[in-house]
Phi, psi and omega in degrees: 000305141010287174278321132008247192306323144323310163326288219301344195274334165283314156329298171294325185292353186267002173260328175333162165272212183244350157285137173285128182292105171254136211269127170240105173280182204255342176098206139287103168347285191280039210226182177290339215297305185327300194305318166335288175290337181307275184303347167239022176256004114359304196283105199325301216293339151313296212270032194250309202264347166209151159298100210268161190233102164292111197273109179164229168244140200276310164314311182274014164271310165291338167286338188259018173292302185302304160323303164290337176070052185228164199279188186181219199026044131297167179309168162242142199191101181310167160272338131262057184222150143292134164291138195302150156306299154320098173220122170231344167233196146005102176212146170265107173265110180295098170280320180087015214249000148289152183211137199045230222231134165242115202279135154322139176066348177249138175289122215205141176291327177315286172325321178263358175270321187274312180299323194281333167308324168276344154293295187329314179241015149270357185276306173306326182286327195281300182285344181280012200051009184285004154213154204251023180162156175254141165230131190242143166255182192273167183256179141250138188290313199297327204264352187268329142329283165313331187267019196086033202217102210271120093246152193271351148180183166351294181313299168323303221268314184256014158298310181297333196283322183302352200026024123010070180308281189273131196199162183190142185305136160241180169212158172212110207252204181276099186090012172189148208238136180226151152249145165300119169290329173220171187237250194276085190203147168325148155311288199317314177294323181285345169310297181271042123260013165301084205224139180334317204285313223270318183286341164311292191319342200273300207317321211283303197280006155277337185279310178278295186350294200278347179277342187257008178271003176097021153286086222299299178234053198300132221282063160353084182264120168247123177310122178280106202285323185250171173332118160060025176086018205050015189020099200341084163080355168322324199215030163132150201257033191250289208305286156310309151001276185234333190266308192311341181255345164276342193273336170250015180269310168295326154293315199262327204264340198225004180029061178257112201268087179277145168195154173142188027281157150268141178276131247272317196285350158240318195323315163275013165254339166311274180326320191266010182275351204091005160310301188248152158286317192217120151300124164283123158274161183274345187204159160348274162320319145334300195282317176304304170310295177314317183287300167313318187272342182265307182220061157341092180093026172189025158267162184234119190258132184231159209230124186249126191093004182293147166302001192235181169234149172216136165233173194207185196253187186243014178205169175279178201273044085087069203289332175312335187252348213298144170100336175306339216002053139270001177303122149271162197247026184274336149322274206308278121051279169329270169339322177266328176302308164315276189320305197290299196296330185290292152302001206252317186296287206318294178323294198288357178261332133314336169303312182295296191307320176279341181282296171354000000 
């Protein structure tokens, strides 16, 4: 029986196509996602490289294909149907989770209850294996809220469905990979959580995370919280403290090749000259400015330690253009190529790990 169910299982993976399903949610309705992803599973250089499985509402993905003057009329593929084994282009997997009219631009709890369904159920697509990755448009934190839903974004939120200890925000722009120690929180809060135990943890899970991006040994670079590495302790006790004993603990107890704290104000321009493969940074902003400033609209926000690989765009649902088709879509575009090239590696190293 066994051997069986093995056949058939294999069987199916040999109808797969050989490009990877990557599940793209849509974001919050009333946000740019809709157009976004619209215009960029559009694009030959997308749809060359994976098969997108659009995640959302199929009507309103055609009002604004109409409104807007974008392509559409893909399958439809139900929320209760399975995706076919035989899948080679474009499908809408349809929830149907709207209700009435969703106005461009406005917040709403309904928007953020239909954007959190579509987490929901690309996570769910993930585990069942019917699709090899996540792409996210952007969300609204508040209206993700209004809808009955406390997480402060994407990260939070699909740690929890994944039940997911460790995990941690990335970014990944042009020539340069940064991971994050804390995300969405007061300064004042992100100052304390730089704490030994926490910067080990980032540090151990970029070091396996980039190993499973095909990054045999990768180089670490850790970011320094206060002004100029605290020029030893003139100007704060977080380095000696807390980073300098995480950095070497992870090096001498995990032979992890680490190295830092480094002062904040070169070190990512270091990493993107090629020094380092990836910078931890300590807090949000840190981490943002540099990313933003090398490449604005072609960064990739990556969810590090997930059972998955899930990438996202660099911006908000940007509600001020939204209905407009004026967005650009060279993120999602980023985002979804990254998902596919991400899993496909993620694939081949498990291959590896299990032959080993």
């Amino acid at each position: 029986m066994a051997d069986n169910e093995d056949n058939l299982i294999s069987s199916s993976a040999n109808l797969r196509s050989s490009r990877p399903r990557i599940g793209i949610t849509i974001g919050d309705p009333a946000g740019i996602g809709p157009e976004v992803v619209l215009k960029a599973v559009a694009e030959d250089e997308v749809r060359s490289v994976c098969v997108p499985v659009i995640i959302g509402d199929a009507q309103l993905l055609a009002h604004n294909a109409r409104t807007l003057d974008l392509q559409c009329g893909y399958e439809i593929v139900r929320y209760d149907e399975r995706l076919p084994d035989r899948l080679s282009d474009t499908v809408i997997f349809h929830l149907d989770n709207i209700q009435g009219h969703v106005e461009p631009g406005i917040e709403s709890g309904d928007a953020g209850k239909a954007a959190a369904g579509y987490i929901e159920a690309a996570v769910e697509l993930c585990a069942a294996g019917s699709i090899d990755a996540i792409a996210t448009a952007p969300i609204n934190k508040r209206a993700l809220f209004l809808g009955g839903y406390s997480f402060p974004g994407h990260t939070e939120f699909l740690a929890h469905l994944t039940a997911t200890e460790a995990y941690a925000m990335g970014f990944v722009a042009e020539n340069l990979r940064i991971v994050l120690i804390s995300t969405h929180v007061p300064l004042h809060e992100a100052i304390r959580l730089v704490t030994r135990e926490r910067v080990e943890k980032t540090i151990r899970l970029a070091d396996r995370e980039l190993r499973r991006w095909g990054l045999e040994r990768p180089r670490i670079a850790v970011a320094a919280l206060n002004p100029h590495g605290a020029e030893g302790g003139l100007f704060g006790i977080e380095e000696a403290s807390e980073i300098v004993p995480a950095v070497e603990a992870c090096r001498v107890k995990d032979d992890i090749n680490v190295r830092g704290p480094y002062s904040a104000d070169t070190i990512f321009l270091r990493a993107s000259r090629g020094e380092f493969d990836a910078v931890v940074a300590c807090y949000h902003d840190q981490a943002m400015i540099p990313v933003k400033c090398l490449s604005f609209g072609e960064a990739v926000n990556v969810t590090l330690g997930l059972p998955f690989i899930r990438t996202s765009v660099d911006h908000g649902t940007a509600f001020d253009i939204a209905g407009k088709g004026i967005a650009e879509h060279s993120s999602m575009v980023a985002a979804i190529k990254l998902a596919a090239e991400l899993s496909l590696k993620a694939g081949e190293s498990g291959r590896a790990m299990e032959a080993a």
